[in-house]
MIBA-432614 format. One line per field, with one value per residue (C-alpha): residue in three letters; y, z, x. Coordinates in steps of 0.5 Angstrom, whole numbers, plus 500, padded with zeros to 3 digits. Example, Ala and Ser with C-alpha at 12.3 -4.5 7.8 and 13.67 -1.06 7.14 Angstrom:
# MIBA-432614
type (ala;ser)
py (491;498)
pz (516;514)
px (525;527)
//
This chain:
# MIBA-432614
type (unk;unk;unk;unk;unk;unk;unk;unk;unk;unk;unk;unk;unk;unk;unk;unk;unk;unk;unk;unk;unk;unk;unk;unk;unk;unk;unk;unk;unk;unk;unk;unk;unk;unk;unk;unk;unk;unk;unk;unk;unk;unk;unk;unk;unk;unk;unk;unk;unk;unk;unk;unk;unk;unk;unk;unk;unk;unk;unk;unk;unk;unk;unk;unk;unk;unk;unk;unk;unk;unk;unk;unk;unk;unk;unk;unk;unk;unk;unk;unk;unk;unk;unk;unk;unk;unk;unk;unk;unk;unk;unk;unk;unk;unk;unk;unk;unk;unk;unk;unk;unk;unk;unk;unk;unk;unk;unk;unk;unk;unk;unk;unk;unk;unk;unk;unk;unk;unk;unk;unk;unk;unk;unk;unk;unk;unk;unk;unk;unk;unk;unk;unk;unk;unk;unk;unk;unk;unk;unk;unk;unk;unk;unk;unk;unk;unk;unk;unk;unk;unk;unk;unk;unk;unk;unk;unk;unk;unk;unk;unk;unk;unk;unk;unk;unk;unk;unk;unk;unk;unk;unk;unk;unk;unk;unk;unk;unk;unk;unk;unk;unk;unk;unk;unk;unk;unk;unk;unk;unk;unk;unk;unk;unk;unk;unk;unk;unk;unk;unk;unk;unk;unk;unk;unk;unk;unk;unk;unk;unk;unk;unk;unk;unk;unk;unk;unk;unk;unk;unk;unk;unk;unk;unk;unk;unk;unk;unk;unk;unk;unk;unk;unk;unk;unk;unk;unk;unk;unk;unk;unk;unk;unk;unk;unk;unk;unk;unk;unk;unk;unk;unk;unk;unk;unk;unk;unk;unk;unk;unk;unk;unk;unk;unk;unk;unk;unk;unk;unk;unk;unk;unk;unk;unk;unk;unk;unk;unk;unk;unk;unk;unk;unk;unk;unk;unk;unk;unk;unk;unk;unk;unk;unk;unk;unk;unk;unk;unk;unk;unk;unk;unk;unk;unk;unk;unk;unk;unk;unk;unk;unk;unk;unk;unk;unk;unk;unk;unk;unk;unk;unk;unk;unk;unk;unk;unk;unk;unk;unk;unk;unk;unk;unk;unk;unk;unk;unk;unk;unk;unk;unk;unk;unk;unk;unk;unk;unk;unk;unk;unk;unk;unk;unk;unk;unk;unk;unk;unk;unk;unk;unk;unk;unk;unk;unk;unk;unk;unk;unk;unk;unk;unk;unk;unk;unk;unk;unk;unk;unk;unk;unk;unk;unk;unk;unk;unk;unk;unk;unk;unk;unk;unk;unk;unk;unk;unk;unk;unk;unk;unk;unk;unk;unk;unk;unk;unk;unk;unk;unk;unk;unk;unk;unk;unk;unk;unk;unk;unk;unk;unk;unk;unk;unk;unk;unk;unk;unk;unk;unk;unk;unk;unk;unk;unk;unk;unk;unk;unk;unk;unk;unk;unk;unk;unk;unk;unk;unk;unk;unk;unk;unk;unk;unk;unk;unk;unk;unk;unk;unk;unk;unk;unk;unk;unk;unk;unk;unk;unk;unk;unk;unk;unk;unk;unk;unk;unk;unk;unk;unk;unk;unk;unk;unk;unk;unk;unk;unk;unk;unk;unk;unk;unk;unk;unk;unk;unk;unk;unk;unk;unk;unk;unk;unk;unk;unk;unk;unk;unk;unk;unk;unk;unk;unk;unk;unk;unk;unk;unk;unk;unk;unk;unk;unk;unk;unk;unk;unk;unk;unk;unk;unk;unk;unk;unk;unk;unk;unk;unk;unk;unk;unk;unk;unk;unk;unk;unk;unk;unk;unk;unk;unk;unk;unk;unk;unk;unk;unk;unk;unk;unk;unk;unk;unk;unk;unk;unk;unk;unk;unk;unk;unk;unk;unk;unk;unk;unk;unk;unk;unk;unk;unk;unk;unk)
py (687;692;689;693;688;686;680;680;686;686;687;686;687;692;698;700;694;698;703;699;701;697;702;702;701;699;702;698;695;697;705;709;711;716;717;725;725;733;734;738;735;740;746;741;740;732;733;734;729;724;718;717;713;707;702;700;696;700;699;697;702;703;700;693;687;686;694;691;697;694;703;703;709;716;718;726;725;720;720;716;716;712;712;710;710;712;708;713;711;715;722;723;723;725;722;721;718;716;713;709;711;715;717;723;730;729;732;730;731;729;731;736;740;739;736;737;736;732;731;725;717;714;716;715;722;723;728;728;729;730;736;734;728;728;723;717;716;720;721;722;724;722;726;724;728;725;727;722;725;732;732;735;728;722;717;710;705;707;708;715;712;709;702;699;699;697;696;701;697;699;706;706;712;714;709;704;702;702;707;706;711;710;713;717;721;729;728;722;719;722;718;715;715;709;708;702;702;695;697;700;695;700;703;710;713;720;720;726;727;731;735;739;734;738;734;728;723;717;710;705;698;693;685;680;673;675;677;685;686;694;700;707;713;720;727;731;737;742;736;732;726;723;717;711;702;700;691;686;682;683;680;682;682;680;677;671;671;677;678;682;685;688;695;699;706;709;716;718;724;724;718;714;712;716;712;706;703;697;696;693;693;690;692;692;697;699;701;702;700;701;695;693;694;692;689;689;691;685;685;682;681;684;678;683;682;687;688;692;691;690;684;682;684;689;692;696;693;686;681;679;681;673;675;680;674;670;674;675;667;667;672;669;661;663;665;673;676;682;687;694;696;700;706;705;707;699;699;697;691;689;692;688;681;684;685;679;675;678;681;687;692;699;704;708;713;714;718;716;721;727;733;735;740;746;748;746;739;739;742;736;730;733;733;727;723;727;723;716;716;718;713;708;710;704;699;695;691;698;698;704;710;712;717;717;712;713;720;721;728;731;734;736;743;746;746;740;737;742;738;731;734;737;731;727;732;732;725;725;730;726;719;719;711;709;710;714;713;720;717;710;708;712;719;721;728;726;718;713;707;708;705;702;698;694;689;687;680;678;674;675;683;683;679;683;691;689;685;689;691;685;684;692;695;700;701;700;707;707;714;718;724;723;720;720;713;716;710;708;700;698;696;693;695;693;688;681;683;677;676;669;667;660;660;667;671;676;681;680;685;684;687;684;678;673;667;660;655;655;651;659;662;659;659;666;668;664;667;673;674;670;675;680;675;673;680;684;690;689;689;688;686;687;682;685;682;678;676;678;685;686;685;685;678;678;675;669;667;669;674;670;668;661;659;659;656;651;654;650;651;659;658;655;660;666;664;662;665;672;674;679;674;670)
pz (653;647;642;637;637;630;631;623;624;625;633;636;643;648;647;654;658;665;664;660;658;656;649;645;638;633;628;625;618;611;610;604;604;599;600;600;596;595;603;598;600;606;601;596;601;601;608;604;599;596;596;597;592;596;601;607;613;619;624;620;617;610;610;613;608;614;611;604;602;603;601;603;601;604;606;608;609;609;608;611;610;612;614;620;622;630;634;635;643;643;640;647;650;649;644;643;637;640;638;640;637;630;627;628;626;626;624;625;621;622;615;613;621;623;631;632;632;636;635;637;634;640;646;646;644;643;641;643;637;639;636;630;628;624;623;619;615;618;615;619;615;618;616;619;617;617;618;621;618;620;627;630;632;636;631;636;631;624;618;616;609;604;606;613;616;622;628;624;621;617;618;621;617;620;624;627;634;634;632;636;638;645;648;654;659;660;666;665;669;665;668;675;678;682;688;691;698;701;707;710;706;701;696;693;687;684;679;674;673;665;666;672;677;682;687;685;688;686;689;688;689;689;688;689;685;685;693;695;699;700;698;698;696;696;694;688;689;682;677;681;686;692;695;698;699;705;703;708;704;701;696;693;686;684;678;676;682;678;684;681;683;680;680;679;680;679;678;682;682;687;689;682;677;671;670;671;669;670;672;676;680;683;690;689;691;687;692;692;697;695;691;689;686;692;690;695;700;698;693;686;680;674;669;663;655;649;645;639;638;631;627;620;617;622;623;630;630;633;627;633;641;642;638;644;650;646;646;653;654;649;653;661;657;656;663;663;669;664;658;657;652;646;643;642;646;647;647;653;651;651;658;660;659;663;668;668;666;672;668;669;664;664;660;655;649;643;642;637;631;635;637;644;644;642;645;639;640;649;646;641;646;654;651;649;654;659;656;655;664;664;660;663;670;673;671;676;671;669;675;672;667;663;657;653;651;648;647;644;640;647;648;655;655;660;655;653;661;664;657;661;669;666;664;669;675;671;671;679;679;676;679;686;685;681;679;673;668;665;659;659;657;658;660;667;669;675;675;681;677;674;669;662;656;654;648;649;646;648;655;659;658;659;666;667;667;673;678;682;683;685;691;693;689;684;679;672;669;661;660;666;663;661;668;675;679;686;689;686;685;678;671;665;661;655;654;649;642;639;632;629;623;620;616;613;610;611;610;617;622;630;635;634;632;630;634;629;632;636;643;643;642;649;653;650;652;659;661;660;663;669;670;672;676;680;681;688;686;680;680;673;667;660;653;647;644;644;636;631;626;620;619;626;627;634;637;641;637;630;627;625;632;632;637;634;642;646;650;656;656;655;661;665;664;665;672;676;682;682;688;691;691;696)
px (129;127;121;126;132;133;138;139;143;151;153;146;148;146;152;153;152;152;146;141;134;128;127;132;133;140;142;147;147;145;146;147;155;158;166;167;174;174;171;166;159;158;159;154;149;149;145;140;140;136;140;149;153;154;152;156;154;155;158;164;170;169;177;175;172;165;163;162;167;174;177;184;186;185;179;178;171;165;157;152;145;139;132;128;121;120;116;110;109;116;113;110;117;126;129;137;141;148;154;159;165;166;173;174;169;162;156;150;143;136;131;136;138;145;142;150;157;163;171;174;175;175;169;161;157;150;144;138;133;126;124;127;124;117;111;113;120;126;133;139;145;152;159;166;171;178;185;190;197;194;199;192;189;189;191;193;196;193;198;199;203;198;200;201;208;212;208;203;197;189;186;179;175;168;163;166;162;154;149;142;137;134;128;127;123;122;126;132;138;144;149;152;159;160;165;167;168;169;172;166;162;157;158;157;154;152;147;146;139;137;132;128;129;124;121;125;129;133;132;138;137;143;142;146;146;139;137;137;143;141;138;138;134;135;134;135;138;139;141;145;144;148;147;150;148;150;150;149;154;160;163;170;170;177;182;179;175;170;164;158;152;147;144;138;136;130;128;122;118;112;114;112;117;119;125;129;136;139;147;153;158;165;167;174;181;187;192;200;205;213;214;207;200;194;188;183;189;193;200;197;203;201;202;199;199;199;192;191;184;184;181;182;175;174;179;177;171;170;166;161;161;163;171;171;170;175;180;180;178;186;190;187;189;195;196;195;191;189;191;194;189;194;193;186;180;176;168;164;162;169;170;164;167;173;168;165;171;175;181;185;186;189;185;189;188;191;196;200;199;197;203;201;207;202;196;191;195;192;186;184;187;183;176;176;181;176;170;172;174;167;164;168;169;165;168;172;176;180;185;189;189;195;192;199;204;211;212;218;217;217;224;223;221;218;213;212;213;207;202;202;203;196;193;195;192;186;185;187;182;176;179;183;181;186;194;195;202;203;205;208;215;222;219;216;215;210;207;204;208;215;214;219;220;225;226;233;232;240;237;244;244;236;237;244;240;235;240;241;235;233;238;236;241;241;234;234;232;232;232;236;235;228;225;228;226;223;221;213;212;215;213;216;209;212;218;218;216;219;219;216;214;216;211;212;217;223;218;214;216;218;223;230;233;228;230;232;229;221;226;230;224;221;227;229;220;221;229;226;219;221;227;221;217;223;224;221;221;218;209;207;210;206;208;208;203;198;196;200;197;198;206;207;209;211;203;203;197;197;192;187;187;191;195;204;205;204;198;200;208;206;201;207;211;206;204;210;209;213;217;212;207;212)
//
C-alpha cells in the first residue's frame, strides 16, 4: 500500500475497497475551518484567503464532538482549507481529488481556481486537478453549502428544527467521509461494472477506460484463496471494455457463508502495463418466486434490522473502520442475516464488512427532506440516486434497491405516481440484477417486493391482520388505496419499534406503549417477529432498530452500543426457522 499513509490521522483506511491503487494520499485531519453564516464567502473570495477562522478535523461534521467543533446550529455554508505538498514522481502523471461524501453543494478550489462543482450529500465525487496544481505547497479550498429545510434536498434523518426530535436526530454539514488525493496515468481504469453469473461458472466485467484508450487492452485476473481460478483479456474499444472470467472453481458467496475472490485488472497499451487495480468479487443470484427472495436459486428468509448510521461522536461518521464491523458483528449477534441501511447513503468500507462478513443489506437513499412532487424535487434526487448505484454496484452484500422510503406527501397523483415509475425504471435499466421497492411502506405504484410497516404493539391484533394469509386467505394491505398486492413475495420492512428505556425518562421516544416489565418487553418482541417467521407467505422482515439515536429509544443495543437484552434470548427468537425456509 501507499508510502503516504499517515496512521496518525483520523479514518486511515483505503476509501474505496474494491478499486485500489498503490498511490494514494489521505486527507483527513486537521484543516483550517470557518462557519459561513451570511453564505457571503464566495462573494468575499474566501477561496483565496490566506487563512479561515477555525480548525476542524476532517472527515468529521462540525456538529459532532470528533471535528473539534460540536456547532449545532444551522450552518447555511462551511469553508475548509489546507495545504498539501504533491509528491514530485506524480507531476509527470493525472492527479484526482476525491471525496467520499460532502453534505450538500460543493465547490472545490485548488490555489484559488474553482476545479469543480457537485450537488449531493450522499454519493462519492471527484475532480481531477493535474493542470492546477503547482511545485511545492498547494491549497485546496472546500465550500459546502447546506440547506436541509429548503424541501429541495435529500436530507435522510437530520432535524430540520434546532433540536432532534422524534425518530429525527443531529445534522450533518459539509465533509463527512474521507478526502484523499490519488495519482493516475495518462490513460486509467475509470471504473468497472461487475456481473456474477455462477450459472455458467464466470463472471462478466465492463471497464471504462479514461483517456485515449488506443491500442489498449485490459487483462482480468481472478484469484481464489490465493490461486489464479481465470483469466481474461480483451480490447479496448472507444472508452470502454467488455470481458469475461470463465473460473475453474466455483464457489457461492452467500449469507454468513461470504466466499470471495480476489480480482486484478490491468490496462495494457502495447502490451505493457500502464495501470493495475485490485478488487473483489461474490458469485451470488437474487432471484424472486411467488412467496420468497432466492439466494443463489434457494428461498433465504430475510431476518433484517433497521441501521441508521449514526454515532454518538460521529454522528454520520463512524469514529474508526472497526465501529463499522462491530455494528454488523452486533446486528449478526443478535440473529440478523442482514440491514436495511435507512435514509441514508453508507460508505463502502461499511458495504465491504458486509461483504466480508456475509450480511445483506438493501441500499437505499435519503429521501426524507426532499419534495419529489415537482420536477426540480426529480431533478436533485436522480442524479445522485443514479451515482450511488454506480458506485455501489459490485458489492454482492447489496441484495436489493429501494431509492425512497415512506413517501407520505404524495397524494397520488398521476404526477406524483410517474416520480417513482420513473426512478424505478431507471434503476431497472442500470440493474435488472436486483429487486428494486419504489418506495417502501404503504405506497406501491410499480415494485419487485410488495412491501409494509407496521407498529401495532397490540400482539393479538398484530397476529390477527396476517391470519389469513398465512392459511392462503386474504393479503394484509395497510393502505388499499394507496397500493394494490398483485402477487410479488412479501415484506414486513419495518415493524417492532418497541419503546424501552428504564433507565431514562418519559422523554425518550419509541412506537407505542412502552411495555411495563422487560419479561412483556420479550414475549411482545417474540409474539410479534415469529407471526412473520411462521407465515408462508411472508420472505422478510426488518426490526426497528438496531441502537437507539438520540431520543429515539427503541434499539435493541443502546446508542453507545450497549447491549438492553439478553444477546442470546433475541438470538433465539430471530433465528427460528421461518416457514418458507421448511
Amino acid at each position: 500500500m501507499s508510502i503516504f499513509i499517515n496512521n496518525d490521522v483520523p479514518r486511515p483506511e483505503y476509501p474505496r475497497p474494491q478499486m485500489v491503487r498503490e498511490e494514494w494520499m489521505n486527507l483527513n485531519g486537521t484543516w483550517e475551518f470557518e462557519i459561513d453564516h451570511g453564505d457571503s464567502g464566495k462573494e468575499r473570495k474566501l477561496y483565496e484567503a490566506q487563512s479561515l477562522s477555525g480548525k476542524i478535523i476532517v472527515p468529521f461534521c462540525p456538529e459532532s464532538k470528533l471535528s473539534g467543533v460540536e456547532y449545532k446550529d444551522f450552518m447555511p455554508a462551511v469553508w475548509y482549507r489546507r495545504t498539501v505538498t504533491i509528491p514530485d514522481s506524480w507531476y509527470s502523471q493525472r492527479v484526482l481529488i476525491h471525496f467520499g461524501a460532502v453534505d450538500y453543494e460543493t465547490e472545490v478550489w485548488i490555489n484559488g481556481i474553482s476545479a469543480g462543482t457537485h450537488k449531493g450529500g450522499y454519493s462519492s465525487f471527484s475532480f481531477e486537478i493535474t493542470k492546477l496544481l503547482k511545485q511545492g505547497s498547494n491549497v485546496i479550498t472546500v465550500c459546502a453549502r447546506d440547506d436541509v429545510r429548503s424541501g429541495r434536498q435529500p436530507g435522510g434523518k437530520q432535524s430540520s428544527r434546532f433540536h432532534s426530535y422524534g425518530c429525527y436526530y443531529t445534522r450533518t454539514t459539509g465533509i463527512w467521509q474521507t478526502v484523499w488525493l490519488e495519482c493516475v496515468p495518462t490513460e486509467y481504469i475509470a471504473s468497472y461494472k461487475l456481473i456474477p453469473d455462477p450459472d455458467n461458472e464466470c463472471v462478466h466485467i465492463n471497464v471504462d477506460v479514461d483517456g485515449e484508450g488506443g491500442n489498449c487492452k485490459v487483462a482480468a485476473e481472478a484469484f481464489y484463496e490465493g490461486k489464479t481460478v481465470g483469466k481474461s483479456e480483451a480490447s479496448v474499444t472507444g472508452n470502454t471494455c467488455r470481458l469475461t472470467i470463465k473460473l475453474d472453481e466455483i464457489h457461492l458467496w452467500q449469507p454468513g457463508s461470504p466466499c470471495l475472490y480476489d480480482l486484478k485488472i490491468e490496462l495494457l497499451k502495447e502490451e505493457k502495463c500502464v495501470d493495475s487495480i485490485t478488487g473483489y468479487f461474490g458469485l451470488r443470484t437474487v432471484t424472486l418466486d411467488k412467496n420468497a427472495i432466492l439466494i443463489n436459486g434457494k428461498p433465504v428468509f430475510q431476518r433484517l434490522v433497521l441501521d441508521q448510521g449514526f454515532y454518538p461522536d460521529g454522528i454520520y461518521t463512524a469514529p474508526t473502520e472497526d465501529d463499522l464491523k462491530k455494528d454488523i458483528e452486533i446486528s449478526m449477534g443478535l440473529g440478523f442475516n442482514g440491514a436495511r441501511l435507512h435514509e441514508k447513503m453508507f460508505e463502502p468500507r461499511f458495504l465491504y464488512w458486509s461483504d466480508k462478513l456475509g450480511y445483506l443489506v438493501w441500499g437505499e437513499h435519503a429521501n426524507w427532506g426532499l419534495d419529489i412532487t415537482t420536477p426540480a424535487g426529480l431533478e436533485n434526487f436522480l442524479p445522485e440516486w443514479l451515482e450511488g448505484i454506480k458506485r455501489d454496484f459490485n458489492h454482492p452484500s447489496i441484495v436489493g434497491w429501494c431509492p425512497f422510503n415512506e413517501t407520505w406527501d404524495l397524494d397520488g397523483t398521476k404526477q406524483d405516481d410517474e416520480v417513482l415509475r420513473i426512478v424505478y425504471n431507471v434503476t431497472k435499466m442500470l440493474d435488472n440484477t436486483r429487486p428494486v421497492i419504489d418506495t417502501s411502506g404503504n405506497f406501491h405504484v410499480v415494485t419487485d417486493i410488495f412491501d409494509i410497516h407496521d407498529y401495532d404493539q397490540d400482539t393479538e391484533s398484530f397476529k390477527a391482520k396476517f391470519e389469513p394469509m398465512k392459511n392462503g386467505g386474504e393479503v394484509y394491505v395497510t393502505h388499499p388505496q394507496r397500493q394494490k398486492y398483485e402477487g410479488q413475495p412479501y415484506f414486513v420492512s419495518e415493524y417492532g419499534g418497541i419503546w424501552w428505556n428504564p433507565e431514562g425518562d418519559e422523554k425518550g421516544w419509541g412506537y407505542g406503549k412502552r411495555p411495563k416489565s422487560l419479561e412483556e418487553f420479550l414475549e411482545r418482541y417474540r409474539i410479534l417477529t415469529e407471526t412473520l417467521l411462521d407465515n408462508p407467505r411472508i420472505c422478510a422482515f426488518c426490526y426497528t432498530q438496531l441502537y437507539d439515536v438520540e431520543q429515539e429509544v427503541n434499539g435493541l443495543y443502546t446508542y453507545d452500543r450497549r447491549p438492553k437484552f439478553d444477546v442470546e434470548t433475541i438470538r433465539r427468537i430471530n433465528t427460528k426457522k421461518a416457514a418458507i425456509e421448511e
